[in-house]
C-alpha positions as CSV (number, residue, x, y, z in Angstrom):
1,X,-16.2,8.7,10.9
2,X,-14.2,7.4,8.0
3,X,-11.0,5.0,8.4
4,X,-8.4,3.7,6.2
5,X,-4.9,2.6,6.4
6,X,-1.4,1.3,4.8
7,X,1.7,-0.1,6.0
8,X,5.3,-0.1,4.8
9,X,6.3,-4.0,6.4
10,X,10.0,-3.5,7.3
11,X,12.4,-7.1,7.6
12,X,11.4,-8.9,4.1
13,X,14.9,-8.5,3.1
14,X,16.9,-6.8,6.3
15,X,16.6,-7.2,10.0
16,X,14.3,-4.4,10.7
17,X,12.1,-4.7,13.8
18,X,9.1,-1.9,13.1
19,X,5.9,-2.1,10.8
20,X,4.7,1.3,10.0
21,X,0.9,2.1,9.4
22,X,-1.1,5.5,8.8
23,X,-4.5,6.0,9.7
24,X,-6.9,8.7,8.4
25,X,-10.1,10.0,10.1
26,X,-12.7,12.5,10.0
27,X,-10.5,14.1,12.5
28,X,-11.4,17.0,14.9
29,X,-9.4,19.5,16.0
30,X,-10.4,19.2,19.8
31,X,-10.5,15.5,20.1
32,X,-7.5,13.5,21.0
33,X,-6.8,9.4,20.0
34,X,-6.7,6.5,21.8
35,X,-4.7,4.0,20.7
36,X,-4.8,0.4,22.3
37,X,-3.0,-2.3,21.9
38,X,-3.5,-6.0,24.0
39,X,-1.8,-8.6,22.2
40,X,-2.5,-8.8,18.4
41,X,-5.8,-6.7,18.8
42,X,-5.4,-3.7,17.7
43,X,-8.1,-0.6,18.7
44,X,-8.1,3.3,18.0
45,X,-10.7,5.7,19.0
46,X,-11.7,9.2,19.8
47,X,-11.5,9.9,23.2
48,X,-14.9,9.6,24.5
49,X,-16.5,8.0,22.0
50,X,-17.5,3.9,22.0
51,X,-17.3,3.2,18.5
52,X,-13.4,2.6,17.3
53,X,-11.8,4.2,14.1
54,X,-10.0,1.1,13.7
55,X,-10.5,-2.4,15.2
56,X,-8.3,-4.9,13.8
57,X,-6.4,-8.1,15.2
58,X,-2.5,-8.1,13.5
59,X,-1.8,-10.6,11.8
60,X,1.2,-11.2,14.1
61,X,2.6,-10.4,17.2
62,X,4.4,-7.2,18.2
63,X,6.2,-6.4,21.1
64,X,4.0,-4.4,23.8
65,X,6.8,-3.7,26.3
66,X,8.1,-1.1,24.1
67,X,7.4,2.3,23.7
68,X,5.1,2.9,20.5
69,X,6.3,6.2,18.0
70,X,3.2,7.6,16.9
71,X,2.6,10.7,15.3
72,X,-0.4,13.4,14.7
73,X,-0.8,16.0,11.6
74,X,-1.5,19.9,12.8
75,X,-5.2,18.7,11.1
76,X,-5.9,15.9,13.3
77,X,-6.6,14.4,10.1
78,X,-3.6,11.9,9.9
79,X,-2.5,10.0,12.4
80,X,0.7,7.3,12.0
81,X,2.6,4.7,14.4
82,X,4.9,2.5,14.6
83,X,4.9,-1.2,15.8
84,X,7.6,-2.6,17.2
85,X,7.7,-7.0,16.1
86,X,7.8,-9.1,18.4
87,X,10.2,-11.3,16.8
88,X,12.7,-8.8,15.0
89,X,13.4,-10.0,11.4
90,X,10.8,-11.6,10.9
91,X,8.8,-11.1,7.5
92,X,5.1,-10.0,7.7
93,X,3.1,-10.8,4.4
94,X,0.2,-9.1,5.9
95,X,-0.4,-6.5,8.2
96,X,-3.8,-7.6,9.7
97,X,-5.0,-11.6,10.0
98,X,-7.2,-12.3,7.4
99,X,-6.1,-9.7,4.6
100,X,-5.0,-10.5,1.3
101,X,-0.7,-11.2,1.2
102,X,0.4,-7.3,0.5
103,X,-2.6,-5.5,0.9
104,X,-2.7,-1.8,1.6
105,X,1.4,-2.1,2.1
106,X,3.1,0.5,0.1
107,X,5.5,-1.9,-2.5
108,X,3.2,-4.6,-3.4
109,X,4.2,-8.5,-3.5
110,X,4.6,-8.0,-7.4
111,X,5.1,-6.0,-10.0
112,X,1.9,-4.5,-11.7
113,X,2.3,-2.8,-15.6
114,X,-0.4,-1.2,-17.0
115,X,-0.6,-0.9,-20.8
116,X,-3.6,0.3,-23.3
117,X,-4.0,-3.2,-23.9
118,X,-3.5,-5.3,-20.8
119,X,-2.5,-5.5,-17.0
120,X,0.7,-7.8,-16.5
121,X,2.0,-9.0,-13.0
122,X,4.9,-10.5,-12.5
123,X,5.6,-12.8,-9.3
124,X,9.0,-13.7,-8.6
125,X,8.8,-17.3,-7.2
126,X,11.7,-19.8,-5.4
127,X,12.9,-21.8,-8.3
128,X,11.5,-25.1,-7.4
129,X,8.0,-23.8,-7.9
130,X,6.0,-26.1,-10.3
131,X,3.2,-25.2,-12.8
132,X,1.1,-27.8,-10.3
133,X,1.8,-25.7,-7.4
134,X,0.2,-22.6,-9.3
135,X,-3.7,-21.8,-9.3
136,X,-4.5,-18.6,-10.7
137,X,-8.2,-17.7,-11.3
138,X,-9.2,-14.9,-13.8
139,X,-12.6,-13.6,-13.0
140,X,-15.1,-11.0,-14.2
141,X,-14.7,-9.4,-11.1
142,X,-11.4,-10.4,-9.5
143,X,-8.0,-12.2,-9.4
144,X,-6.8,-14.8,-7.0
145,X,-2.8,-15.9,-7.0
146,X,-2.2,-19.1,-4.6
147,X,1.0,-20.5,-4.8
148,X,1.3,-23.8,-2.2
149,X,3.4,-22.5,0.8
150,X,4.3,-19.5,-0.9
151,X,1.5,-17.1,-2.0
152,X,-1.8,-16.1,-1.4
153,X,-2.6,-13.2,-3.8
154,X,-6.5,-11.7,-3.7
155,X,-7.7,-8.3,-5.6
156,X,-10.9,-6.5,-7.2
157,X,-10.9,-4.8,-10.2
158,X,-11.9,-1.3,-10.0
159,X,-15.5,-1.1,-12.2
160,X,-16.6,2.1,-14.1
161,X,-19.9,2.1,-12.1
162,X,-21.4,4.8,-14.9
163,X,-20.3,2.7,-17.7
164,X,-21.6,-0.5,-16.1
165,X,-24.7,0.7,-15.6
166,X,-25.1,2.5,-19.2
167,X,-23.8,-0.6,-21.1
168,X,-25.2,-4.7,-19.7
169,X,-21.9,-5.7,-21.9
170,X,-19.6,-3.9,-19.4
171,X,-16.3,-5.7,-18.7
172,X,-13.0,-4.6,-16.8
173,X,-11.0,-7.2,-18.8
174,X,-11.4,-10.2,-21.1
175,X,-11.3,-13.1,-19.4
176,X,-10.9,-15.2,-22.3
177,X,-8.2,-13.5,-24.0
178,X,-6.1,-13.4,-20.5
179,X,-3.7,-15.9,-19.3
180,X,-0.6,-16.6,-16.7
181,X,2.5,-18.5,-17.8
182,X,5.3,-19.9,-15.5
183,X,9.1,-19.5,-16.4
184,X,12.7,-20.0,-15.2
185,X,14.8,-16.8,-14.5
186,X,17.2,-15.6,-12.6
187,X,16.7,-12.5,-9.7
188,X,18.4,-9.6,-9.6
189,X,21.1,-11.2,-7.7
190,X,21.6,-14.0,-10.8
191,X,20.3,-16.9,-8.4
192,X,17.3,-19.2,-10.0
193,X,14.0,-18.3,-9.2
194,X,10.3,-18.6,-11.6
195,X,8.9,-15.9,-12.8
196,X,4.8,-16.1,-12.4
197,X,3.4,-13.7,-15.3
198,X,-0.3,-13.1,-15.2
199,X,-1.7,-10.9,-18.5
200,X,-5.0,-9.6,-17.7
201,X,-6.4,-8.1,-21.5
202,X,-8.5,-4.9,-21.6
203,X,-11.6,-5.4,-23.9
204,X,-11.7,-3.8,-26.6
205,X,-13.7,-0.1,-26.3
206,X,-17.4,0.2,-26.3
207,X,-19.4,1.3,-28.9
208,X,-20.3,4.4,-26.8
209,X,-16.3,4.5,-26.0
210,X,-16.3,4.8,-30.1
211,X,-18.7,7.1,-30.9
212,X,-18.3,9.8,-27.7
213,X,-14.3,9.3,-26.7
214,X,-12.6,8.7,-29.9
215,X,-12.2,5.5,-29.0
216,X,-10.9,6.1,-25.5
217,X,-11.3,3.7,-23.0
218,X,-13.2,5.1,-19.8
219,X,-11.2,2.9,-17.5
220,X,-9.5,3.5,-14.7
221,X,-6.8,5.0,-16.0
222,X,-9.3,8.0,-17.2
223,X,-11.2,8.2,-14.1
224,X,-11.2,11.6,-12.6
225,X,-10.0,12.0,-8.6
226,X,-12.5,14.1,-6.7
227,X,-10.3,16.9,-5.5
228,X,-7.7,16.4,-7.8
229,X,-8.0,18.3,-11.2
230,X,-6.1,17.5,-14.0
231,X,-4.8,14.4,-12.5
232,X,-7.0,11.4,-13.9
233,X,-6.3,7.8,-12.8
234,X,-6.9,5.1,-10.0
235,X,-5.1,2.1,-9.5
236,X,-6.1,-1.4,-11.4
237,X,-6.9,-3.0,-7.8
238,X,-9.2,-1.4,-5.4
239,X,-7.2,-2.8,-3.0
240,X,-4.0,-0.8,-4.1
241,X,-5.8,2.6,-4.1
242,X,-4.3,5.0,-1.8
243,X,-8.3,6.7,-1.3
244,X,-7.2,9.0,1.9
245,X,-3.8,9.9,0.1
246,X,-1.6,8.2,3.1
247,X,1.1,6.9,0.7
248,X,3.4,10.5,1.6
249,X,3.2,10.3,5.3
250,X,4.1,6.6,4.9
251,X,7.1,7.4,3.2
252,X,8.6,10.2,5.1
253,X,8.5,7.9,8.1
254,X,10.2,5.2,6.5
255,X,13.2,7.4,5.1
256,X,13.2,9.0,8.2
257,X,13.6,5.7,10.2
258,X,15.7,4.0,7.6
259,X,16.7,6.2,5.2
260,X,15.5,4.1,2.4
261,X,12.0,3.5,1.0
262,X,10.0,2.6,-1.7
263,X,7.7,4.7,-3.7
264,X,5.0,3.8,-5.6
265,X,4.2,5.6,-8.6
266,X,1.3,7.5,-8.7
267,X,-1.8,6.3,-11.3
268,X,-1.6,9.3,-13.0
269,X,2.8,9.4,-13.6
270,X,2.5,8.0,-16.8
271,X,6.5,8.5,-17.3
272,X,7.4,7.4,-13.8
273,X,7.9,4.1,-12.5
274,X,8.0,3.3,-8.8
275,X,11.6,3.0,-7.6
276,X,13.0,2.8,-4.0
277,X,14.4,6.7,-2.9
278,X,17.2,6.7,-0.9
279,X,17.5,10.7,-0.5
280,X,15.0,13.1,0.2
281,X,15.4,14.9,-3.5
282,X,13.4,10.8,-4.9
283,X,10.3,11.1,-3.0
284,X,7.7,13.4,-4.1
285,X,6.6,16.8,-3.5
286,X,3.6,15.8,-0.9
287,X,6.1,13.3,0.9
288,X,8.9,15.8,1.1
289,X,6.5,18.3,3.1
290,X,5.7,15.3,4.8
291,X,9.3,14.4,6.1
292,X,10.2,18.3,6.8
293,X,7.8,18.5,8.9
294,X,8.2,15.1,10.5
295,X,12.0,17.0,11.1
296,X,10.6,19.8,12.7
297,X,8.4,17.7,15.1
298,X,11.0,15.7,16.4
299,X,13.3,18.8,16.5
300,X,11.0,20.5,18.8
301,X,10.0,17.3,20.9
302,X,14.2,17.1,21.6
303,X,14.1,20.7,22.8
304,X,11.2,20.1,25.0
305,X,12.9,17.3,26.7
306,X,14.5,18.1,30.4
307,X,17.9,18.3,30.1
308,X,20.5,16.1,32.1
309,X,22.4,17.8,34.6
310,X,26.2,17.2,33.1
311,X,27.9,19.4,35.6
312,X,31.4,17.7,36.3
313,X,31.9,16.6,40.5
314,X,34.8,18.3,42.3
Protein backbone atom coordinates (compact mmCIF):
# COMPACT_ATOMS: atom_id res chain seq x y z
CA UNK A 1 0.00 0.00 0.00
CA UNK A 2 1.41 3.26 -1.28
CA UNK A 3 1.49 6.69 0.74
CA UNK A 4 2.24 10.24 0.07
CA UNK A 5 1.34 13.52 1.32
CA UNK A 6 1.40 17.58 1.16
CA UNK A 7 0.33 20.27 3.38
CA UNK A 8 -0.80 23.82 2.82
CA UNK A 9 0.82 25.38 6.50
CA UNK A 10 -1.64 28.16 7.34
CA UNK A 11 -0.28 31.29 10.02
CA UNK A 12 3.18 32.36 8.18
CA UNK A 13 1.67 35.64 7.52
CA UNK A 14 -2.05 35.63 9.35
CA UNK A 15 -3.43 34.15 12.40
CA UNK A 16 -4.66 30.96 11.09
CA UNK A 17 -4.93 28.01 13.50
CA UNK A 18 -5.23 24.72 10.94
CA UNK A 19 -2.46 22.85 8.84
CA UNK A 20 -4.04 21.01 6.10
CA UNK A 21 -2.53 17.62 4.70
CA UNK A 22 -3.80 15.07 1.96
CA UNK A 23 -2.98 11.58 1.99
CA UNK A 24 -3.26 9.04 -0.96
CA UNK A 25 -3.50 5.26 -0.79
CA UNK A 26 -4.04 2.19 -2.66
CA UNK A 27 -7.42 2.70 -1.33
CA UNK A 28 -10.32 0.07 -1.20
CA UNK A 29 -13.60 0.62 -1.59
CA UNK A 30 -14.80 -1.49 1.52
CA UNK A 31 -12.19 -0.55 3.93
CA UNK A 32 -12.54 2.38 6.19
CA UNK A 33 -9.37 4.69 7.91
CA UNK A 34 -8.11 5.04 11.06
CA UNK A 35 -6.71 8.01 11.91
CA UNK A 36 -4.78 8.49 15.29
CA UNK A 37 -3.47 11.05 16.80
CA UNK A 38 -1.53 11.06 20.62
CA UNK A 39 0.49 14.10 20.88
CA UNK A 40 2.78 14.94 17.95
CA UNK A 41 2.62 11.17 16.60
CA UNK A 42 0.70 11.00 13.98
CA UNK A 43 -0.73 7.32 12.64
CA UNK A 44 -3.31 6.28 9.81
CA UNK A 45 -4.34 2.84 8.82
CA UNK A 46 -6.77 0.57 7.24
CA UNK A 47 -9.11 -0.72 9.58
CA UNK A 48 -7.87 -4.10 10.40
CA UNK A 49 -4.70 -4.05 9.17
CA UNK A 50 -1.21 -3.56 11.52
CA UNK A 51 0.92 -1.97 9.18
CA UNK A 52 0.05 2.07 9.00
CA UNK A 53 -0.33 4.16 5.69
CA UNK A 54 1.29 6.86 7.45
CA UNK A 55 3.40 7.05 10.66
CA UNK A 56 4.91 10.23 11.28
CA UNK A 57 5.62 12.45 14.49
CA UNK A 58 4.64 16.49 13.58
CA UNK A 59 6.93 18.53 13.78
CA UNK A 60 4.89 20.44 16.36
CA UNK A 61 2.16 20.35 18.49
CA UNK A 62 -1.53 20.48 17.57
CA UNK A 63 -4.41 20.70 19.59
CA UNK A 64 -6.13 17.12 20.38
CA UNK A 65 -9.18 18.46 22.21
CA UNK A 66 -10.69 19.52 19.10
CA UNK A 67 -12.63 18.01 16.64
CA UNK A 68 -10.46 17.01 13.49
CA UNK A 69 -12.23 17.95 9.67
CA UNK A 70 -11.23 15.15 7.62
CA UNK A 71 -12.54 14.20 4.39
CA UNK A 72 -12.77 10.91 1.96
CA UNK A 73 -13.02 10.86 -2.11
CA UNK A 74 -16.12 8.55 -3.53
CA UNK A 75 -12.74 6.34 -4.56
CA UNK A 76 -11.36 5.86 -1.24
CA UNK A 77 -8.38 6.86 -2.92
CA UNK A 78 -7.91 10.41 -1.32
CA UNK A 79 -8.14 11.09 1.95
CA UNK A 80 -7.50 14.81 3.61
CA UNK A 81 -7.72 16.44 7.29
CA UNK A 82 -7.24 19.14 8.96
CA UNK A 83 -5.07 19.87 12.13
CA UNK A 84 -5.97 22.20 14.41
CA UNK A 85 -2.25 24.05 16.19
CA UNK A 86 -1.86 23.97 19.30
CA UNK A 87 -0.63 27.33 19.59
CA UNK A 88 -2.83 29.45 16.91
CA UNK A 89 -0.50 31.75 14.88
CA UNK A 90 2.18 30.22 15.12
CA UNK A 91 4.40 29.55 11.88
CA UNK A 92 5.25 25.83 10.99
CA UNK A 93 8.36 25.60 8.60
CA UNK A 94 7.69 21.95 8.43
CA UNK A 95 5.00 19.73 8.62
CA UNK A 96 6.77 16.56 10.09
CA UNK A 97 10.13 16.67 12.59
CA UNK A 98 12.89 15.91 10.69
CA UNK A 99 11.77 17.06 7.02
CA UNK A 100 13.46 19.53 4.97
CA UNK A 101 11.99 23.54 5.79
CA UNK A 102 8.90 23.53 3.14
CA UNK A 103 8.80 20.10 2.00
CA UNK A 104 5.80 18.57 0.38
CA UNK A 105 3.85 22.13 1.39
CA UNK A 106 2.08 23.51 -1.52
CA UNK A 107 4.00 27.29 -1.87
CA UNK A 108 7.45 26.51 -1.27
CA UNK A 109 9.98 28.66 1.03
CA UNK A 110 11.20 30.31 -2.29
CA UNK A 111 10.77 31.05 -5.48
CA UNK A 112 12.06 28.42 -8.12
CA UNK A 113 12.48 29.61 -12.13
CA UNK A 114 13.24 27.26 -14.51
CA UNK A 115 14.95 28.33 -17.84
CA UNK A 116 16.66 26.31 -20.88
CA UNK A 117 19.77 27.24 -19.29
CA UNK A 118 19.55 27.23 -15.56
CA UNK A 119 17.38 26.81 -12.24
CA UNK A 120 17.34 30.17 -10.09
CA UNK A 121 15.92 30.36 -6.48
CA UNK A 122 15.37 33.24 -4.80
CA UNK A 123 15.21 33.44 -0.84
CA UNK A 124 13.95 36.42 0.61
CA UNK A 125 16.00 36.93 3.82
CA UNK A 126 15.61 39.51 7.12
CA UNK A 127 17.90 42.35 6.10
CA UNK A 128 20.57 41.79 8.65
CA UNK A 129 21.57 38.51 7.07
CA UNK A 130 25.32 38.39 6.27
CA UNK A 131 27.23 36.57 3.50
CA UNK A 132 28.94 34.68 6.74
CA UNK A 133 25.66 33.55 7.94
CA UNK A 134 24.98 31.85 4.40
CA UNK A 135 26.28 28.16 3.43
CA UNK A 136 24.98 26.98 0.30
CA UNK A 137 26.34 23.70 -1.12
CA UNK A 138 25.94 22.75 -4.91
CA UNK A 139 26.30 19.11 -5.40
CA UNK A 140 26.11 16.58 -8.19
CA UNK A 141 23.18 15.23 -6.61
CA UNK A 142 21.57 17.85 -4.38
CA UNK A 143 21.28 21.39 -2.80
CA UNK A 144 21.46 22.41 0.74
CA UNK A 145 20.39 26.27 1.93
CA UNK A 146 21.34 26.87 5.71
CA UNK A 147 20.99 30.20 6.78
CA UNK A 148 22.00 30.61 10.87
CA UNK A 149 18.61 30.90 12.71
CA UNK A 150 16.77 31.38 9.67
CA UNK A 151 16.86 28.53 7.02
CA UNK A 152 17.36 25.11 6.54
CA UNK A 153 16.76 24.37 2.79
CA UNK A 154 17.44 20.45 1.56
CA UNK A 155 16.45 19.04 -2.09
CA UNK A 156 17.38 16.24 -4.74
CA UNK A 157 17.64 16.75 -8.19
CA UNK A 158 15.34 14.70 -10.21
CA UNK A 159 17.97 12.30 -12.50
CA UNK A 160 17.07 10.93 -16.08
CA UNK A 161 17.71 7.34 -14.86
CA UNK A 162 17.78 6.22 -18.82
CA UNK A 163 20.13 8.89 -19.66
CA UNK A 164 22.31 8.13 -16.67
CA UNK A 165 22.66 4.91 -17.42
CA UNK A 166 23.30 5.25 -21.28
CA UNK A 167 25.85 8.10 -20.90
CA UNK A 168 28.86 7.73 -17.47
CA UNK A 169 29.12 11.77 -18.26
CA UNK A 170 25.47 12.24 -17.09
CA UNK A 171 24.89 15.48 -15.04
CA UNK A 172 21.60 17.22 -13.81
CA UNK A 173 23.55 20.57 -13.62
CA UNK A 174 27.06 22.02 -13.68
CA UNK A 175 28.34 22.41 -10.66
CA UNK A 176 31.10 24.49 -11.69
CA UNK A 177 29.35 26.97 -13.68
CA UNK A 178 26.62 27.45 -10.76
CA UNK A 179 26.72 29.97 -7.97
CA UNK A 180 24.53 31.88 -5.23
CA UNK A 181 24.98 35.69 -4.63
CA UNK A 182 23.58 37.73 -1.58
CA UNK A 183 21.93 41.17 -2.07
CA UNK A 184 20.05 44.04 -0.39
CA UNK A 185 16.33 44.65 -1.54
CA UNK A 186 13.34 45.60 -0.46
CA UNK A 187 9.92 43.13 -0.07
CA UNK A 188 6.99 43.63 -1.51
CA UNK A 189 5.96 45.82 1.23
CA UNK A 190 9.27 48.30 0.56
CA UNK A 191 10.86 47.27 3.98
CA UNK A 192 14.77 45.93 3.78
CA UNK A 193 15.31 42.48 3.46
CA UNK A 194 18.44 40.22 1.31
CA UNK A 195 17.61 38.59 -1.42
CA UNK A 196 19.59 34.89 -1.46
CA UNK A 197 19.86 33.93 -5.31
CA UNK A 198 21.10 30.49 -6.07
CA UNK A 199 21.74 29.74 -10.13
CA UNK A 200 21.93 26.15 -10.68
CA UNK A 201 23.28 25.89 -14.74
CA UNK A 202 22.04 23.07 -16.97
CA UNK A 203 24.97 21.38 -18.86
CA UNK A 204 25.14 21.70 -22.00
CA UNK A 205 23.16 18.67 -24.11
CA UNK A 206 24.75 15.37 -24.73
CA UNK A 207 26.13 14.22 -27.72
CA UNK A 208 23.25 11.65 -28.00
CA UNK A 209 20.91 14.82 -26.95
CA UNK A 210 22.69 16.26 -30.34
CA UNK A 211 22.53 13.70 -32.64
CA UNK A 212 18.73 11.97 -31.65
CA UNK A 213 16.73 15.24 -30.13
CA UNK A 214 17.98 18.15 -32.13
CA UNK A 215 19.71 19.21 -29.46
CA UNK A 216 16.92 18.88 -26.86
CA UNK A 217 17.69 18.40 -23.50
CA UNK A 218 16.02 15.03 -21.95
CA UNK A 219 15.59 16.68 -18.57
CA UNK A 220 12.98 16.96 -16.50
CA UNK A 221 11.23 19.34 -18.21
CA UNK A 222 10.76 16.62 -21.16
CA UNK A 223 10.05 13.70 -19.06
CA UNK A 224 6.83 12.07 -19.90
CA UNK A 225 4.01 11.58 -16.83
CA UNK A 226 2.70 8.01 -16.84
CA UNK A 227 -0.94 8.57 -17.32
CA UNK A 228 -0.74 11.81 -18.52
CA UNK A 229 -0.33 12.16 -22.39
CA UNK A 230 0.69 15.19 -23.98
CA UNK A 231 1.64 16.76 -20.71
CA UNK A 232 5.59 16.26 -20.30
CA UNK A 233 7.43 17.65 -17.25
CA UNK A 234 8.28 16.93 -13.47
CA UNK A 235 9.44 19.35 -11.05
CA UNK A 236 13.35 20.22 -10.62
CA UNK A 237 13.19 18.80 -6.90
CA UNK A 238 11.94 15.33 -6.22
CA UNK A 239 10.89 16.68 -3.19
CA UNK A 240 8.39 19.22 -4.92
CA UNK A 241 6.79 16.64 -7.19
CA UNK A 242 3.20 16.32 -6.53
CA UNK A 243 3.56 12.08 -7.67
CA UNK A 244 -0.23 11.08 -6.34
CA UNK A 245 -1.58 14.43 -7.88
CA UNK A 246 -2.76 15.79 -4.29
CA UNK A 247 -1.95 19.45 -5.06
CA UNK A 248 -6.12 20.02 -6.26
CA UNK A 249 -7.72 18.50 -3.24
CA UNK A 250 -5.20 20.66 -1.28
CA UNK A 251 -6.37 23.62 -2.76
CA UNK A 252 -10.07 23.34 -2.65
CA UNK A 253 -9.75 22.89 1.05
CA UNK A 254 -7.83 25.85 1.53
CA UNK A 255 -10.24 28.27 -0.49
CA UNK A 256 -12.89 26.54 1.02
CA UNK A 257 -11.63 27.33 4.59
CA UNK A 258 -10.05 30.60 3.83
CA UNK A 259 -11.04 31.69 0.66
CA UNK A 260 -7.52 32.29 -0.44
CA UNK A 261 -4.74 29.99 -1.61
CA UNK A 262 -1.81 29.54 -3.44
CA UNK A 263 -1.39 27.57 -6.59
CA UNK A 264 1.52 26.19 -7.85
CA UNK A 265 2.02 26.01 -11.39
CA UNK A 266 2.06 22.86 -12.88
CA UNK A 267 5.64 21.54 -14.66
CA UNK A 268 4.09 21.36 -17.74
CA UNK A 269 2.29 25.40 -17.81
CA UNK A 270 4.97 26.78 -19.51
CA UNK A 271 2.95 30.28 -19.80
CA UNK A 272 1.63 30.07 -16.21
CA UNK A 273 3.27 31.13 -13.17
CA UNK A 274 1.96 30.07 -9.74
CA UNK A 275 -0.12 32.96 -8.21
CA UNK A 276 -2.28 32.86 -5.01
CA UNK A 277 -6.36 32.47 -6.31
CA UNK A 278 -8.69 34.21 -4.43
CA UNK A 279 -11.99 33.02 -6.45
CA UNK A 280 -12.90 29.81 -7.53
CA UNK A 281 -12.59 30.96 -11.57
CA UNK A 282 -8.01 31.04 -10.47
CA UNK A 283 -7.64 27.47 -9.44
CA UNK A 284 -7.54 24.87 -11.99
CA UNK A 285 -9.79 22.62 -13.70
CA UNK A 286 -8.99 19.39 -11.33
CA UNK A 287 -9.17 21.71 -8.22
CA UNK A 288 -12.46 23.27 -9.19
CA UNK A 289 -14.10 19.66 -9.32
CA UNK A 290 -12.32 19.28 -6.30
CA UNK A 291 -14.04 22.19 -4.31
CA UNK A 292 -17.59 21.52 -5.94
CA UNK A 293 -17.64 18.58 -4.72
CA UNK A 294 -16.09 19.46 -1.39
CA UNK A 295 -19.57 21.90 -1.63
CA UNK A 296 -21.76 19.23 -2.10
CA UNK A 297 -20.32 17.06 0.81
CA UNK A 298 -20.68 19.54 3.32
CA UNK A 299 -24.08 20.52 1.79
CA UNK A 300 -25.43 17.14 2.34
CA UNK A 301 -23.60 16.49 5.84
CA UNK A 302 -25.74 19.95 7.02
CA UNK A 303 -28.95 18.23 5.76
CA UNK A 304 -28.27 15.14 7.57
CA UNK A 305 -27.72 16.88 10.78
CA UNK A 306 -30.91 16.64 13.41
CA UNK A 307 -32.50 19.70 13.42
CA UNK A 308 -33.10 21.96 16.60
CA UNK A 309 -36.42 22.12 17.91
CA UNK A 310 -37.04 26.21 17.43
CA UNK A 311 -40.71 26.07 18.32
CA UNK A 312 -41.48 29.41 20.34
CA UNK A 313 -42.94 28.64 24.35
CA UNK A 314 -46.34 30.00 25.12
Amino acid sequence: MAASCMCQMFGRYHLQIRVRTCVRAAGRADGELVLDCEGSNLTLRMAGSPTPILERTLDRGIHTAEQLDTFRTPDNLQFAMALPKAKPGQHWQRLFAGDSVGARCLQPPCVITESEGDVMLEFELPFWIEEGDVDVQITETSLTVAVRNELDFQRTYWRNSEEEERSADYHVIDVAESLWSLDEDTDLRGRRCQQLMVSLVRPAPTSEEVMWKKGKRMDNRARERPGHPGQPGVRFFVEDEDEFALEDLLQAMCMRAAGSCWVPAKPWQRDITSHYARTAAELGPAANRHLQMLCRHEEAHVQTEPKANTTDKI
